[in-house]
C-alpha positions as CSV (number, residue, x, y, z in Angstrom):
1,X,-7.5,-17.9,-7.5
2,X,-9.8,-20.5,-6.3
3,X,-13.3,-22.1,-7.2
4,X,-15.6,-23.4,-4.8
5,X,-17.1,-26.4,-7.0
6,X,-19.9,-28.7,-5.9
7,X,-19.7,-32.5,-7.1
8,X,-23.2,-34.5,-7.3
9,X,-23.0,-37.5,-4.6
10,X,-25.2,-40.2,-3.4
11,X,-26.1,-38.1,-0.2
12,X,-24.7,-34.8,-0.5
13,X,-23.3,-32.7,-2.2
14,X,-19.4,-32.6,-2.0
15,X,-17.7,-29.1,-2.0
16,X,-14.7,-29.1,-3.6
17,X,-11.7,-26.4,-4.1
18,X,-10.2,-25.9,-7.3
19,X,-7.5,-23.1,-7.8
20,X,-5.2,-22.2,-10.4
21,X,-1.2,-22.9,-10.0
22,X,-0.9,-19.1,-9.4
23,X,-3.8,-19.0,-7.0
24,X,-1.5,-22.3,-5.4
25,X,1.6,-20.5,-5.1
26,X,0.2,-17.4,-3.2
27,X,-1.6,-19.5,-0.9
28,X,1.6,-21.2,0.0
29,X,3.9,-18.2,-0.3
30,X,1.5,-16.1,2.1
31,X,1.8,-19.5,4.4
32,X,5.0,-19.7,4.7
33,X,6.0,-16.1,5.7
34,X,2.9,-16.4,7.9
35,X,4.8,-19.2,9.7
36,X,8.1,-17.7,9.3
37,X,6.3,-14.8,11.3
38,X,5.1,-16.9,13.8
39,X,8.5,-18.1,14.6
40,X,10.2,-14.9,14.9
41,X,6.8,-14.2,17.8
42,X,8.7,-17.4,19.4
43,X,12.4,-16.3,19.6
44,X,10.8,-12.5,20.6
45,X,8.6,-14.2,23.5
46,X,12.0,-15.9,25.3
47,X,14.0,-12.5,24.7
48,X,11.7,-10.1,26.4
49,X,11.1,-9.5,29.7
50,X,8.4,-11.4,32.2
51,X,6.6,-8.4,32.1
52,X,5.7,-5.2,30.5
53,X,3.5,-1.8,30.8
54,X,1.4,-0.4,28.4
55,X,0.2,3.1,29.6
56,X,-3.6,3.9,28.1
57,X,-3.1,7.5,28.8
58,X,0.5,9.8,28.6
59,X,2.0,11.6,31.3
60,X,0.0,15.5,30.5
61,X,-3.3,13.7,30.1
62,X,-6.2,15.4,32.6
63,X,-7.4,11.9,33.3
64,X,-4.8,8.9,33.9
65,X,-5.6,5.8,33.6
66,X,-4.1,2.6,34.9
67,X,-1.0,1.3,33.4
68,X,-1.8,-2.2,32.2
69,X,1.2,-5.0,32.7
70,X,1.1,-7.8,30.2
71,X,2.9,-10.9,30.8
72,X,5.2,-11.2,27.9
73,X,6.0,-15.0,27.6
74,X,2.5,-16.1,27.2
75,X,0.8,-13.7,25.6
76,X,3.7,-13.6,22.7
77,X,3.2,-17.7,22.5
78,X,-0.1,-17.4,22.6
79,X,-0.1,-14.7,19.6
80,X,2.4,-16.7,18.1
81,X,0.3,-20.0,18.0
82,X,-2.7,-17.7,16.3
83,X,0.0,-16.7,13.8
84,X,1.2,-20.2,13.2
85,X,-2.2,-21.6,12.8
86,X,-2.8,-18.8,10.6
87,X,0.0,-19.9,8.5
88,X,-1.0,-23.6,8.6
89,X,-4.8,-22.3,7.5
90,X,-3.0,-21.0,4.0
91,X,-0.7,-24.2,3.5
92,X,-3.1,-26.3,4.1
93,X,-5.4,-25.4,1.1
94,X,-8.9,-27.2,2.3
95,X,-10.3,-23.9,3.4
96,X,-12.7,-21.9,1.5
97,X,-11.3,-18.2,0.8
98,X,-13.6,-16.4,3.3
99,X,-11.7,-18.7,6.2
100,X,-8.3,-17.4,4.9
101,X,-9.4,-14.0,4.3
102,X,-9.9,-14.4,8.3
103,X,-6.7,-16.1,9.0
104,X,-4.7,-13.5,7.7
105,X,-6.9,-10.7,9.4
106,X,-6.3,-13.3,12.6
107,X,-2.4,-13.4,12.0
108,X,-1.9,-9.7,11.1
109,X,-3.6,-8.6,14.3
110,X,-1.3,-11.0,16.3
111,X,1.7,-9.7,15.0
112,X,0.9,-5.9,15.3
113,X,-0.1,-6.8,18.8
114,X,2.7,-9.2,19.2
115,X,5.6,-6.6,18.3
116,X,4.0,-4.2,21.0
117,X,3.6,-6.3,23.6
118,X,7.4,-7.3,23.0
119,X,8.3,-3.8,22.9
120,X,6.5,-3.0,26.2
121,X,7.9,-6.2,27.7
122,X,11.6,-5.0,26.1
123,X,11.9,-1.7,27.6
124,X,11.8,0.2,31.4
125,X,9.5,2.5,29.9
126,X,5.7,1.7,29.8
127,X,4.4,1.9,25.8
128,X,2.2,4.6,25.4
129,X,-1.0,3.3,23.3
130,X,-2.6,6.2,23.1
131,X,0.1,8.2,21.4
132,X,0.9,5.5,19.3
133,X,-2.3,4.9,17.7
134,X,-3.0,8.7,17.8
135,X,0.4,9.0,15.8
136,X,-0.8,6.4,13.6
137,X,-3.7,8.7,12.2
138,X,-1.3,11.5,12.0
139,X,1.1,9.1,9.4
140,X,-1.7,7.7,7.9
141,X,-3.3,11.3,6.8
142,X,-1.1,11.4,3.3
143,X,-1.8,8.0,2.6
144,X,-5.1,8.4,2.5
145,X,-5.3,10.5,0.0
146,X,-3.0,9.0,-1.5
147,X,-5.3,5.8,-2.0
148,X,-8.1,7.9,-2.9
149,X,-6.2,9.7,-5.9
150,X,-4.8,6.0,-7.0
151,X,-8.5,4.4,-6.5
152,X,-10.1,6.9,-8.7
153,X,-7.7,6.5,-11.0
154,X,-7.7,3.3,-11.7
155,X,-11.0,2.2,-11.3
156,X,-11.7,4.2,-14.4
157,X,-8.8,2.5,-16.4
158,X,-5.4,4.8,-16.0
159,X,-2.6,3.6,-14.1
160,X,-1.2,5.9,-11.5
161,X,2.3,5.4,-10.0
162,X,2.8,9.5,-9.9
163,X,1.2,10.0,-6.7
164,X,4.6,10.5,-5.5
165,X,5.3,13.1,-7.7
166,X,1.5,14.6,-7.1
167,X,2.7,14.9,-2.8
168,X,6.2,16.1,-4.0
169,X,4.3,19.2,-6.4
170,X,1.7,19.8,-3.8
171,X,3.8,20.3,-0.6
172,X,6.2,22.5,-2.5
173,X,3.3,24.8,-3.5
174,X,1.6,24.8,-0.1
175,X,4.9,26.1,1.9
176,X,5.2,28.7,-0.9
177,X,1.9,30.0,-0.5
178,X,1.7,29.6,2.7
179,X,4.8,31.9,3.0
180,X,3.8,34.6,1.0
181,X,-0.4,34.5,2.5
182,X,0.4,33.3,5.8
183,X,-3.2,31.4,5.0
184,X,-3.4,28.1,5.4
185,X,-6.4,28.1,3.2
186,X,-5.2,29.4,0.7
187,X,-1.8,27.0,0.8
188,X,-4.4,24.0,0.5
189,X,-6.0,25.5,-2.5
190,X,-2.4,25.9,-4.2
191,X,-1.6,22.2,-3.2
192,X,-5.0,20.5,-4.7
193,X,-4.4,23.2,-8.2
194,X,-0.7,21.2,-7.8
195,X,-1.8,17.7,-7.7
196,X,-4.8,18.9,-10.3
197,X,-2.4,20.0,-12.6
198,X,-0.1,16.8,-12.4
199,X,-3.1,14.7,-12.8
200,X,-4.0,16.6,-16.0
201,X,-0.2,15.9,-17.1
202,X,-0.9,12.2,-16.4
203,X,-4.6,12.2,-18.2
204,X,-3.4,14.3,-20.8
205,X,0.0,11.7,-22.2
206,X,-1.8,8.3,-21.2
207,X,-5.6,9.5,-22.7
208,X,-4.9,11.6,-25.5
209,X,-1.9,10.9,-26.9
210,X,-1.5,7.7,-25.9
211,X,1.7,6.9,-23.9
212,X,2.3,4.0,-21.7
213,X,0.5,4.8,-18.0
214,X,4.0,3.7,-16.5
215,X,6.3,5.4,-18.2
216,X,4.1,8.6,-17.7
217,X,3.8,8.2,-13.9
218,X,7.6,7.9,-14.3
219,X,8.1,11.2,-15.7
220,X,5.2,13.0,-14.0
221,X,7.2,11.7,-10.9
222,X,10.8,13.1,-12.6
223,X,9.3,16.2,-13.6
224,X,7.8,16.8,-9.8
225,X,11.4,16.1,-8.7
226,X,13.3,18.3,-10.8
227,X,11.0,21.3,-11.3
228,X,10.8,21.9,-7.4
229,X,14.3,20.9,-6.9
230,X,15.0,23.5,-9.4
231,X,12.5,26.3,-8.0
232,X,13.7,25.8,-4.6
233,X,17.5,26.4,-5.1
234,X,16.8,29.6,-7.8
235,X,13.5,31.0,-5.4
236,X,13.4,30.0,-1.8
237,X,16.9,28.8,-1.4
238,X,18.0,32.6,-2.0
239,X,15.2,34.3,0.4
240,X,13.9,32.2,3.0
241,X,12.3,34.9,4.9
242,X,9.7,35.8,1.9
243,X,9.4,31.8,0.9
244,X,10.3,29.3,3.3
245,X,8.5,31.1,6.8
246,X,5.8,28.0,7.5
247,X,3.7,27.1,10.0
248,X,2.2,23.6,10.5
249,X,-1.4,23.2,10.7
250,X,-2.0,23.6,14.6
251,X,-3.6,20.1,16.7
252,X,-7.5,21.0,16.5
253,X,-9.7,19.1,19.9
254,X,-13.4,18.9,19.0
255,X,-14.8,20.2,21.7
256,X,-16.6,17.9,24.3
257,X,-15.3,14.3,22.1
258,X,-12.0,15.4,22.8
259,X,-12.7,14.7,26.5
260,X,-13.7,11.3,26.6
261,X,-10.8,8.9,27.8
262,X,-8.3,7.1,25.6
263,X,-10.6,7.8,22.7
264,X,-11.1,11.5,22.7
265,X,-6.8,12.0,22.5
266,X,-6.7,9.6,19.8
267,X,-9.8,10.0,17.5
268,X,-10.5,14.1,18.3
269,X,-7.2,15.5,19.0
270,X,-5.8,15.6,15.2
271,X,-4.9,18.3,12.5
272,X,-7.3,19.4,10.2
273,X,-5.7,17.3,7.1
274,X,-6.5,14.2,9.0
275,X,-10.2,14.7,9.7
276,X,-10.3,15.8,6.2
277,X,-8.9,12.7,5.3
278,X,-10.9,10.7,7.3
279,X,-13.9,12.2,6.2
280,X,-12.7,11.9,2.4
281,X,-13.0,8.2,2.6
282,X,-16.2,7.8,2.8
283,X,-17.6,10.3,0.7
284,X,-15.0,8.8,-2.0
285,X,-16.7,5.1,-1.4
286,X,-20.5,7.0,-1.5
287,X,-19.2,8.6,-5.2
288,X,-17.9,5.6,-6.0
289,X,-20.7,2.8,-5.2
290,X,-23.5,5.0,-4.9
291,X,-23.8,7.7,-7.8
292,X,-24.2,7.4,-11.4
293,X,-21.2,9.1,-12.1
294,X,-19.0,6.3,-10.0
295,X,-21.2,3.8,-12.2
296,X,-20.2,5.2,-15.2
297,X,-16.0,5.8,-13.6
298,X,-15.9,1.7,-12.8
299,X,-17.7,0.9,-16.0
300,X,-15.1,2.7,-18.1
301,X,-11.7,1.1,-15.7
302,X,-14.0,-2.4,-16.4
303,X,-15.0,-2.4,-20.2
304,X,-14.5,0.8,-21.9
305,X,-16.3,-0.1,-25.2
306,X,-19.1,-1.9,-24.0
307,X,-19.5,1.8,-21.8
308,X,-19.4,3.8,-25.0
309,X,-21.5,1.9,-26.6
310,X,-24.3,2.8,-24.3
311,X,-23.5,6.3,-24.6
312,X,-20.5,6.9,-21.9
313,X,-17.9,9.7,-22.8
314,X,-15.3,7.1,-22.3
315,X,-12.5,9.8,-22.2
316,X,-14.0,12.5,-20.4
317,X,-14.9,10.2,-17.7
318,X,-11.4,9.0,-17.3
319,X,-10.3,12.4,-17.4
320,X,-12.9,13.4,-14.1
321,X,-11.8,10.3,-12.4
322,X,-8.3,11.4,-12.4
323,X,-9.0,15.3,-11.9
324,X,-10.6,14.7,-8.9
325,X,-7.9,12.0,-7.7
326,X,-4.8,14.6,-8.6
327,X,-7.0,17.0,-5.7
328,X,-7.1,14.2,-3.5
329,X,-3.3,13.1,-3.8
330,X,-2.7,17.7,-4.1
331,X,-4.2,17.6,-0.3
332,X,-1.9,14.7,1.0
333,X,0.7,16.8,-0.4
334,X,0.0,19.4,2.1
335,X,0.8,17.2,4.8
336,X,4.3,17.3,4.1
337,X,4.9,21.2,4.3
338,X,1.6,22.9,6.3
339,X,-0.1,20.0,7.5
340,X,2.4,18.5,9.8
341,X,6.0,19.1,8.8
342,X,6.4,23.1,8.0
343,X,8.9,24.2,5.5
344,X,9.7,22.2,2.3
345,X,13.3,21.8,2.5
346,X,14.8,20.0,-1.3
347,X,15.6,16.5,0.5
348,X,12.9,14.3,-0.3
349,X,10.6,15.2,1.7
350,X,7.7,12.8,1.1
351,X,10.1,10.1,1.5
352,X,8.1,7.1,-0.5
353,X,4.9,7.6,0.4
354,X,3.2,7.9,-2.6
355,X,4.9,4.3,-3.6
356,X,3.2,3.0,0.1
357,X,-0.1,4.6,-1.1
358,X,-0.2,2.8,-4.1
359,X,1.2,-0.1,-2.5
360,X,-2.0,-0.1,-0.3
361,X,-4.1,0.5,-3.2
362,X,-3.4,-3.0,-4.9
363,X,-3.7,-4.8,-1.1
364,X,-6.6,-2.8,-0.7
365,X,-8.2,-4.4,-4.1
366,X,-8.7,-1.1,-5.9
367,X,-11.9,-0.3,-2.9
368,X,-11.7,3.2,-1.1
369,X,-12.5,1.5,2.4
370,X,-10.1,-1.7,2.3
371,X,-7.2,0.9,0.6
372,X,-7.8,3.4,3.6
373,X,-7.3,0.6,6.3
374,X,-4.4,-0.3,4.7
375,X,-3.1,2.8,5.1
376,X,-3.7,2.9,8.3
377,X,-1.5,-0.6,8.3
378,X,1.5,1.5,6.9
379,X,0.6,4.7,9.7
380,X,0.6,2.1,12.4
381,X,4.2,0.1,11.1
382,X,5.8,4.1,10.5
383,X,4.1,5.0,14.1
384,X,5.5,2.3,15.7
385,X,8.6,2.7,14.2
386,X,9.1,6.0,15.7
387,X,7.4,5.0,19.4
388,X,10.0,2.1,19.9
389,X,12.8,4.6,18.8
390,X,12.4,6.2,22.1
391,X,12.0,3.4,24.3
392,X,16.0,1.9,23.9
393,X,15.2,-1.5,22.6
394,X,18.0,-4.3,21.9
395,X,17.5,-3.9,17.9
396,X,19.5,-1.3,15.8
397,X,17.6,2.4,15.0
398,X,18.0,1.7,11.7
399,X,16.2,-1.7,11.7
400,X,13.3,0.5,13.0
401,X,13.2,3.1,10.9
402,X,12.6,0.6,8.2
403,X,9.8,-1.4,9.3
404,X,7.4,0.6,7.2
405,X,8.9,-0.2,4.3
406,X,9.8,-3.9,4.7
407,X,6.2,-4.0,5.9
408,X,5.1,-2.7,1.9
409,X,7.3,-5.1,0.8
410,X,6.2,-8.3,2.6
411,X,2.6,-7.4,2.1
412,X,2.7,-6.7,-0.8
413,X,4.5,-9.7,-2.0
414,X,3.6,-12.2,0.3
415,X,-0.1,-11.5,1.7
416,X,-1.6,-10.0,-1.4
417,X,-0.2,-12.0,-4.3
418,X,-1.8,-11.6,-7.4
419,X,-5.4,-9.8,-7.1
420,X,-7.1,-8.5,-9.9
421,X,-7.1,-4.7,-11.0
422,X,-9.7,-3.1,-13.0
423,X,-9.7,-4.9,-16.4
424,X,-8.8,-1.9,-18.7
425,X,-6.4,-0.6,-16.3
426,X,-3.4,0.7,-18.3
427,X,-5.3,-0.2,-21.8
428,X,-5.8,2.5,-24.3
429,X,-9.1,3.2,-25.8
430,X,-9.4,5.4,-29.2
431,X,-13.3,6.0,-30.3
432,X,-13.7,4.3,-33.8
433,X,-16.8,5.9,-34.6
């Protein structure tokens, strides 16, 4: 952390910085990889090609437009030098927070951009930008709701790390009912009851009864794993035609905005889980920010006596908060089976992404918006990840497939550092009176 402080001079006054030794060390850690980042831009610009294409529209697309070539030495220099000076902005230390806060927008930027111009520059085939950003919504969908359910959570004060096992509950109910209605409205109503009834496992041991938060999103995650696991091979496993028949969500156009070039296929040409999700965000942020009730959820996560002392029911407001965020984290479930996937099949099929969700939640400081583009980070790195799979580049598939997940764990270690949650997040509160 660091403290603008004004010192009393002759003339002026003199603005000052003081931060704490932990505040120091991020600054310098996040500098460091920044410039470690900006070198790797440097070796990538003299290993691609003089030139690559990046196609704004794909090949079945009623309008094409043009195919733009980048020169890949200098514009990977040029991103690289942003990244670098980025990275110098953090060592350095003089900077007031708002100009680092803009740095590290600055350098991520560069380095998203960076990788594709290198993998356009890499490759005979053009990058498509228009599929890639519109499968970055796609993998972003369960994420978002994902950061929702951990948001609401812990800004009223319980820590949730069983949003893995919430998806994991949810998508297993959604193909079943899905199978057995054939509705998909009635699969989404079985996977928010899911994640609504995991929540209530996780309220019920941390609120009432007292157990460490952690150790209950540990076994609320356990108890997801074996209790499908275990469903699957004695009931679907053994008639697949009754249970395991699903169909994804079809791609829903909105009519007209659909249209429009390069936004319409990216923006309006998405499932129905991901406008939902889209949507979600801001109505979480209005409940949040603008309602008594999200008054009363932040004031509880914040100082839970000093809320019950002014009349607050402390524990039934805790209990809402994470209610309503097990319905949130029950609809990113979905994804995995009817929203995008089909079938549940017992092979870990949400794959870590309730860990990336709450991953985003802490770089997203515990705030609906920031938390959602986060997770729209995370969709872009998996996205990207599965683009450049296609296009033969000189790196190893599996170095690919695990970008997401190095990308979690360098921002999440590097960029973020230590930030601060809710105060009473993971504290227990018993009503003395």
């Amino acid at each position: 952390m660091s403290t603008d402080i004004i010192v009393p001079g002759a003339d002026a006054p003199e603005r000052k910085i003081v931060e704490s030794p932990e505040g120091r060390s991020t600054r310098i850690a996040a500098g460091i990889l920044l410039a470690l980042l900006g070198l790797l831009l440097v070796v990538m610009a003299f290993t691609a090609n003089p030139t690559g294409k990046i196609a704004l529209s794909d090949a079945f697309a009623d309008v094409q437009l043009p195919t733009i070539e980048v020169p890949g030495l200098p514009v990977l220099l040029f991103l690289a030098l942003l990244t670098l000076a980025s990275g110098a902005v953090f060592l350095i230390g003089r900077f007031p927070k708002d100009c680092r806060t803009a740095a590290g927008v600055i350098a991520g930027l560069s380095i998203l951009v960076g990788f594709v111009v290198w993998a356009a520059a890499s490759s005979a085939v053009p990058f498509t930008l228009t599929s890639q950003l519109n499968l970055t919504l796609a993998y972003s969908t369960p994420l978002l709701f994902g950061v929702l359910a951990g948001v609401l959570s812990e800004r009223a004060g319980v820590v949730n790390i069983a949003i893995e096992g919430q998806f994991l509950a949810a998508a297993f109910a959604a193909s079943v009912i899905f199978s057995v209605t054939q509705s998909f409205l009635a699969a989404l109503t079985a996977a928010a009851v899911a994640g609504l009834l995991m929540g209530a496992v996780l309220a019920l041991f941390t609120l009432k009864y007292l157990v460490d938060h952690v150790i209950v999103g540990v076994v609320v995650n356990l108890l997801a794993t074996g209790l499908t696991g275990f469903i699957f091979q004695q009931l679907v496993a053994r008639d697949l035609k009754t249970f395991g028949v699903v169909s994804p969500m079809p791609v829903f156009a909105i009519p007209a905005l659909s249209e429009i070039p390069f936004i319409g296929p990216i923006l309006f040409t998405q499932r129905p889980l991901t406008f939902m999700a889209l949507l979600a965000v801001p109505l979480v942020w209005f409940l949040l920010h603008r309602t008594k009730w999200g008054l009363r959820v932040r004031a509880v996560g914040e100082h839970p006596r000093a809320a019950d002392t002014v009349g607050i029911k402390v524990i039934s407001t805790k209990t809402q908060a994470v209610l309503l965020g097990g319905i949130f984290a029950g609809l990113g479930g979905a994804y995995f089976t009817v929203g995008f996937v089909g079938a549940f099949q017992d092979n870990n099929i949400t794959a870590g992404n309730g860990f990336i969700a709450l991953a985003a939640v802490i770089m997203g400081r515990w705030h609906p918006v920031l938390g959602a583009g986060m997770a729209l980070f995370f969709g872009f790195a998996r996205a990207l990840a599965q683009s450049i799979k296609l296009m033969n580049l000189p790196i190893p598939s599996e170095f690919i497939e695990m970008l997401p997940y190095v990308a979690t764990i360098i921002a999440v270690a590097g960029l973020v550092g230590r930030v601060r949650p809710p105060a009473a997040d993971g504290a227990h509160f018993v009503k003395t009176h």
